[in-house]
C-alpha positions, -999 to 999 in steps of 0.1 A, spaced: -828 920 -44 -794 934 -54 -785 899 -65 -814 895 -87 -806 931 -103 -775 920 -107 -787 882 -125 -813 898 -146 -785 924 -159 -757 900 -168 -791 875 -186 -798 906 -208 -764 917 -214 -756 877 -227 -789 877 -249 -782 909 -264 -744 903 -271 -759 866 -287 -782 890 -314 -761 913 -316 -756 921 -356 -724 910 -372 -708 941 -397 -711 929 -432 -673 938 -435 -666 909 -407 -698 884 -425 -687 889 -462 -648 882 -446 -654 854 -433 -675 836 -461 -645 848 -487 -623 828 -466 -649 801 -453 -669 797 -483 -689 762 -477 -697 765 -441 -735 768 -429 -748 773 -392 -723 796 -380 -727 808 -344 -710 847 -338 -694 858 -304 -678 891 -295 -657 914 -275 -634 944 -273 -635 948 -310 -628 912 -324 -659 890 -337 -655 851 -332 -672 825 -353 -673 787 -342 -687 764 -371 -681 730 -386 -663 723 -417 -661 687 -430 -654 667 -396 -638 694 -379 -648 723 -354 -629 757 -365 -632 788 -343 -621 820 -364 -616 854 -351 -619 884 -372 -613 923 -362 -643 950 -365 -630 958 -403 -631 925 -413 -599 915 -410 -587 875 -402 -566 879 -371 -569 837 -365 -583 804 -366 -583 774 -348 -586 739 -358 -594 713 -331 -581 680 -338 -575 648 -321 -540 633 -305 -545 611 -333 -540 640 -365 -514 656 -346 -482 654 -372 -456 628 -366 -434 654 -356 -452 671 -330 -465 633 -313 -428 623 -313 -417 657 -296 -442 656 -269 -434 621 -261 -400 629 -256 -408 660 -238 -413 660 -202 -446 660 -206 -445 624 -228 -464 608 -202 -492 628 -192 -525 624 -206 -536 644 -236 -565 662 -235 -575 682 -262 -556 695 -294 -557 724 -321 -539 738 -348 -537 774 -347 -536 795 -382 -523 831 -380 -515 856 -410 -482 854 -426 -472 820 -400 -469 786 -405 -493 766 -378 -487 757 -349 -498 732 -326 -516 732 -289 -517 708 -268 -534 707 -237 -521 675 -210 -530 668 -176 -515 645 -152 -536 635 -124 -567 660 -116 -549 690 -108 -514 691 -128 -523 708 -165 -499 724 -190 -508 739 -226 -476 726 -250 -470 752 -286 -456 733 -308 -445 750 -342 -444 733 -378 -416 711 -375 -425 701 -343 -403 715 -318 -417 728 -286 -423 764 -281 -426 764 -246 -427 740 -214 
């Protein structure tokens, strides 16, 4: 019984945080800055709304503070769109031959981008790689 309480808590909690209403401070924000963009699906927590949408053929998540503030945004793109720069530094990273997995850009306020990738080699060895601008490795 405790374990259904329990279910049927964290079920209602999920639906309402789904509905809940996004401040028009955060909305208008975010359509100033993401001006063409339809069907866009809100998250939050601890202050900071998240929106996930499609623009053109790419997925964008941006976060956004309670005053409607851009804190972030991510771009994911392909192994394919990552700049020469940063393909040629993870190849010649340690890392060079482990499989790619996913990859985003990541926008902040007053920075250049920088670039994610996350590799894996075999089913249990995975590592995140930041790469800024000019493609040097942040970390790893």
């Amino acid at each position: 019984m405790k374990k259904i309480m329990v279910l049927l808590l964290s079920a209602s909690f999920v639906t309402a945080s789904a509905f809940a209403k996004i401040p028009s401070k955060v909305d208008n924000a975010f359509h100033a800055r993401y001006s063409k963009v339809s069907d866009v699906k809100w998250s939050h927590g601890l202050g900071d709304y998240k929106a996930s949408f499609y623009m053109g053929d790419y997925q964008y998540k941006a976060k956004f503070d309670k005053q409607g503030n851009w804190k972030e945004s991510e771009k994911i793109i392909g192994k394919d769109r990552l700049p020469v720069m940063v393909k040629n530094s993870f190849k010649r990273s340690k890392y060079g031959e482990w499989n790619v997995k996913s990859s985003y850009e990541k926008y902040t306020p007053n920075e250049k981008p920088k670039y994610h990738i996350t590799a894996a080699k075999g089913d249990f060895k995975r590592k995140t790689l930041m790469f800024d601008h000019h493609g040097q490795l942040m970390n790893g």
